[in-house]
Wavefront OBJ file of the C-alpha trace (Angstrom):
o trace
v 0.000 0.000 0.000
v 1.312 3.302 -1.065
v 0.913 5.578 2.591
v 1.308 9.351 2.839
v 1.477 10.765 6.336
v -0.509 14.319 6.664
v 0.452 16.163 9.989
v -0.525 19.461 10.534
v 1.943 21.332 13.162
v 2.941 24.830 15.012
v 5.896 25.114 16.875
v 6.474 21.644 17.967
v 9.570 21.000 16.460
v 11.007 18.805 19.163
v 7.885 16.413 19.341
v 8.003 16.302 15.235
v 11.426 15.188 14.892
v 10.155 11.795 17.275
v 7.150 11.607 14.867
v 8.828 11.906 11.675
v 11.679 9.488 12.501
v 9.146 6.935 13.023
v 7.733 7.325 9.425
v 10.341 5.500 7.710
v 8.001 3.125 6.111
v 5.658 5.957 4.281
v 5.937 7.435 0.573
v 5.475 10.520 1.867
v 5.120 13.132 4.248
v 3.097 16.344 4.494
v 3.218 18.781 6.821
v 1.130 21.491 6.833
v 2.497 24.038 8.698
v 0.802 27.206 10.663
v 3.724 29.971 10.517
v 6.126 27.441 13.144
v 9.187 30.075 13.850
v 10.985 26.980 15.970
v 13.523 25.209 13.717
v 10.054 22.790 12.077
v 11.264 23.929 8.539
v 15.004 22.503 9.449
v 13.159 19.673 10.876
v 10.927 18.510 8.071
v 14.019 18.701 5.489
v 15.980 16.451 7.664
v 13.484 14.014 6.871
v 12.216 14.953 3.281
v 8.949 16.072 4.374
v 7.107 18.236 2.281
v 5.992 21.350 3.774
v 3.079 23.936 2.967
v 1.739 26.737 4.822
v -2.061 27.536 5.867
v -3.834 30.275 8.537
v -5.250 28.122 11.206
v -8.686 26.614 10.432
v -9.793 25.092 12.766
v -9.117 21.109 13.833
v -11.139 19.404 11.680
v -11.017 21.769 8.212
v -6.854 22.130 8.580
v -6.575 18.487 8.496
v -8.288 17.612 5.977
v -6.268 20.524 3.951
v -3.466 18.310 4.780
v -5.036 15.508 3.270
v -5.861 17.248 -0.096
v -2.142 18.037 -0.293
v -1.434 14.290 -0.216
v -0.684 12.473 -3.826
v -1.514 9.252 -2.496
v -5.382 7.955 -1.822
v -4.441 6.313 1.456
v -3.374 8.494 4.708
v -2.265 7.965 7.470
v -3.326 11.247 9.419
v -1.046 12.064 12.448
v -0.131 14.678 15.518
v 3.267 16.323 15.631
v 3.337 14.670 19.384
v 2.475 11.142 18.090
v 5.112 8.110 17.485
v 4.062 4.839 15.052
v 5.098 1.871 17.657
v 7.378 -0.926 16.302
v 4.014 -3.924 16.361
v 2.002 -0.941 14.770
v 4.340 -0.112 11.554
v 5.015 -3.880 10.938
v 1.321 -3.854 10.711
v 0.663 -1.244 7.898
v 3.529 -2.279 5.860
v 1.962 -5.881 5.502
v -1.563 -4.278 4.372
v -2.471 -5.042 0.678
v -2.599 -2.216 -2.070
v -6.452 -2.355 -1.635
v -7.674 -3.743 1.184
v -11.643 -3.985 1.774
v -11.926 -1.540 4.780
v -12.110 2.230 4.016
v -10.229 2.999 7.015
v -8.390 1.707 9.729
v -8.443 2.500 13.550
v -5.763 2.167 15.589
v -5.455 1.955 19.381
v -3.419 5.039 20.898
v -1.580 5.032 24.143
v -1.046 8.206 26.028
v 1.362 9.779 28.138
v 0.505 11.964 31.027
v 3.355 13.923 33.066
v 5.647 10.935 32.363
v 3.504 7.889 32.483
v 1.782 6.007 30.002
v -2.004 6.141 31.321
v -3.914 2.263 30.869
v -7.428 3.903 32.454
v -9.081 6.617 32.765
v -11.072 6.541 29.577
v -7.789 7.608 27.638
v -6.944 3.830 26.918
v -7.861 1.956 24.790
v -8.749 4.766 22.353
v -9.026 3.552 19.334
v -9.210 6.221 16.692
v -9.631 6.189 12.948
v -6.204 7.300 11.425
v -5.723 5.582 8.249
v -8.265 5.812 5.708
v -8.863 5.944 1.948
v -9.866 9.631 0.945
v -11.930 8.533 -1.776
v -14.101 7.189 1.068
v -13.511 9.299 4.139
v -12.902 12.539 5.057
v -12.437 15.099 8.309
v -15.382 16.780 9.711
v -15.752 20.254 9.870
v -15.088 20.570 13.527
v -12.998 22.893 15.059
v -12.193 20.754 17.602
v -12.501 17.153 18.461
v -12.405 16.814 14.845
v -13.441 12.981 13.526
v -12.751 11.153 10.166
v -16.414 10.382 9.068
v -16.131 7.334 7.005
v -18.174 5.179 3.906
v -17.951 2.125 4.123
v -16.263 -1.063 6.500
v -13.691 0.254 9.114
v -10.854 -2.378 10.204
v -8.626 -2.570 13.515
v -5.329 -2.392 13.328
v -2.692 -4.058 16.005
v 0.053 -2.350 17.787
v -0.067 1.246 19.173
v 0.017 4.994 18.207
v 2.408 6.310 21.220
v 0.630 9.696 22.181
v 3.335 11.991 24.187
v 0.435 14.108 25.140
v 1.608 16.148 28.196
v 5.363 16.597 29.745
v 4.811 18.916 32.163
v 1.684 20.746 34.147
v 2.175 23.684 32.179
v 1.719 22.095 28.684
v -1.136 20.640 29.996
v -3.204 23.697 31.370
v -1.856 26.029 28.316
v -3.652 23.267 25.839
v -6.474 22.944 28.552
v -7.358 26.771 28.173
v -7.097 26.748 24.481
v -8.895 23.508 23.976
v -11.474 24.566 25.887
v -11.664 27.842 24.303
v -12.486 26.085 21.144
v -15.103 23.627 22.608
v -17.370 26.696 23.978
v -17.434 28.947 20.607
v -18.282 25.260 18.777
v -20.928 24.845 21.368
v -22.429 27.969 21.368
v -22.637 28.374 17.617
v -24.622 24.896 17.267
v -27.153 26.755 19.862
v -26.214 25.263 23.091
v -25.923 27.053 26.239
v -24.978 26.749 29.682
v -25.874 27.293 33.394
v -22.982 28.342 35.882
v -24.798 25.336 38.108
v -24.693 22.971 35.120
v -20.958 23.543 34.813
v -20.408 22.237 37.948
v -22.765 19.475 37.861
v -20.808 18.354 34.699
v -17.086 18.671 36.097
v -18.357 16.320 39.103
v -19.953 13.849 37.151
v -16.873 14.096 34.757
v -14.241 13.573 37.263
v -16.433 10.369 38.844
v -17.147 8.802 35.724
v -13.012 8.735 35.257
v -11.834 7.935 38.982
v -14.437 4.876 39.553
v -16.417 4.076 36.441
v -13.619 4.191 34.143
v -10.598 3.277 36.465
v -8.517 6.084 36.771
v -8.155 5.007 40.426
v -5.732 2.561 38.894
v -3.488 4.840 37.325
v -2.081 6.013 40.629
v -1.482 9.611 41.767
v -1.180 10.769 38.393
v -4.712 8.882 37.258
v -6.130 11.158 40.454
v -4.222 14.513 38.669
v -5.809 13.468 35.563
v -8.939 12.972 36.573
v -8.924 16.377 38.752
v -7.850 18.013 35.483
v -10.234 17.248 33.259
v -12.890 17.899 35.517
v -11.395 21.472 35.915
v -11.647 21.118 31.635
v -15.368 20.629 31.906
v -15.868 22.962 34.302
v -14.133 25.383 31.850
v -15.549 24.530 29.038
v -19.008 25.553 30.880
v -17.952 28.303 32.349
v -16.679 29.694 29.169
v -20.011 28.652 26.987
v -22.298 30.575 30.079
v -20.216 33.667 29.577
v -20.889 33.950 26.281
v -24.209 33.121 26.608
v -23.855 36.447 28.721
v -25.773 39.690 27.477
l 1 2 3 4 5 6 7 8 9 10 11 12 13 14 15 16 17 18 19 20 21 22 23 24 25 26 27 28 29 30 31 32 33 34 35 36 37 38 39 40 41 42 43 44 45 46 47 48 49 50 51 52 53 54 55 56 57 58 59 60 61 62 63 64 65 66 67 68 69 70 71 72 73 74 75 76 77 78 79 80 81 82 83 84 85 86 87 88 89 90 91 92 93 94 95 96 97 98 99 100 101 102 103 104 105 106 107 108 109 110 111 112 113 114 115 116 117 118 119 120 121 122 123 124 125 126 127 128 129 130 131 132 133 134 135 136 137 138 139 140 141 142 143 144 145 146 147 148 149 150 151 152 153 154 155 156 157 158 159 160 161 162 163 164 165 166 167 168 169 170 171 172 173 174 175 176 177 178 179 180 181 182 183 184 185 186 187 188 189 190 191 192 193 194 195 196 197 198 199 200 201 202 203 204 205 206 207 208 209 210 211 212 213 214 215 216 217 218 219 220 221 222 223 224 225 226 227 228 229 230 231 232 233 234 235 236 237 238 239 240 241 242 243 244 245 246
């Protein structure tokens, strides 16, 4: 199967040189690039990706810009701060030229402040990624973007390797833009928000990881995870009641 990689990137240079280097099986990488002024350029050339520019349009519309930049029907879609595992590369170079799925998911594994999380709703999280464009496509999300698909969608084996979140501070920065994003999609489908719902939501967030979905087995940092995105909720809610605001 002939592959191209699409990754769409800004500033992340350090976390793209990791992703790229485990692309060595591809035909080709994009990466479409959102005015990166941290040494991505020197980075992509080192591995002969091809790079284009674009204004940020949101999650779901920038990737699939990526995508239309690709020559090749099949893509493998990727982050800047993802890694193809060893089990998971064996496993799309053995796929036939045209397999009967339309797209693939594939389970990703996700780092939080140093350790790889197994509960908490993060894992497994199996996630479309490779897909034929003739019969799938990005949404038009902003964020939490999905690959809406045509047709049969296969599992692959192995893992996507997530390095989501090194430090506290990467974390909250993302957390306040992420959440940003999530209100202004919410309120322009209509919804709206009570300051009372927003809490509501965080505490039923933050139970639903720690007991239903076993983040109380991920340790101290399954307990900072689960505190943290209850605090996401909460500001999620916040943010869509204030602009529900007069």
């Amino acid at each position: 199967m002939m592959i191209s990689a699409a990754i769409i990137t800004r500033d992340a240079a350090l976390d793209l040189e990791r992703c790229l280097a485990s692309l060595d099986f591809v035909d080709e990488i994009v990466v479409l690039d959102q005015g990166s002024t941290d040494g991505t350029a020197e980075v992509c050339a080192r591995y002969g990706a091809v790079v284009h520019q674009t204004p940020w349009l949101g999650f779901g519309p920038t990737k699939q810009k990526a995508v239309e930049l690709c020559r090749n029907d099949w893509i493998l879609s990727i982050d800047s701060d993802e890694e193809v595992g060893a089990h998971l590369k064996e496993a799309l170079r053995q796929l036939p030229d045209e397999p009967a799925p339309a797209a693939y998911r594939i389970n990703r594994r996700s780092m939080f402040l140093g350790k790889w999380i197994r509960h908490c709703g993060w894992y497994p999280d199996r996630i479309v990624r490779l897909f034929d464009r003739r019969r799938a496509a990005f949404n038009d999300n902003r964020v939490h973007e999905e690959v809406e698909v045509q047709g049969e969608c296969g599992q692959l084996p192995g893992h996507l390797r997530h390095n989501a979140y090194t430090t506290w501070e990467q974390y909250l920065a993302k957390l306040n833009r992420y959440t940003t994003l999530s209100a202004e999609q919410l309120h322009a489908q209509g919804r709206r928000s009570t300051l009372a719902g927003a809490v509501v939501r965080a505490g039923a967030g933050f139970w639903r990881m720690w007991l239903l979905q076993g983040g109380v087995l991920d340790g101290p940092h399954g307990l900072v995870l689960c505190l943290g995105s209850a605090f996401s909720i909460l500001s999620k809610y916040v943010k869509l009641w204030r602009l529900g605001q007069p």
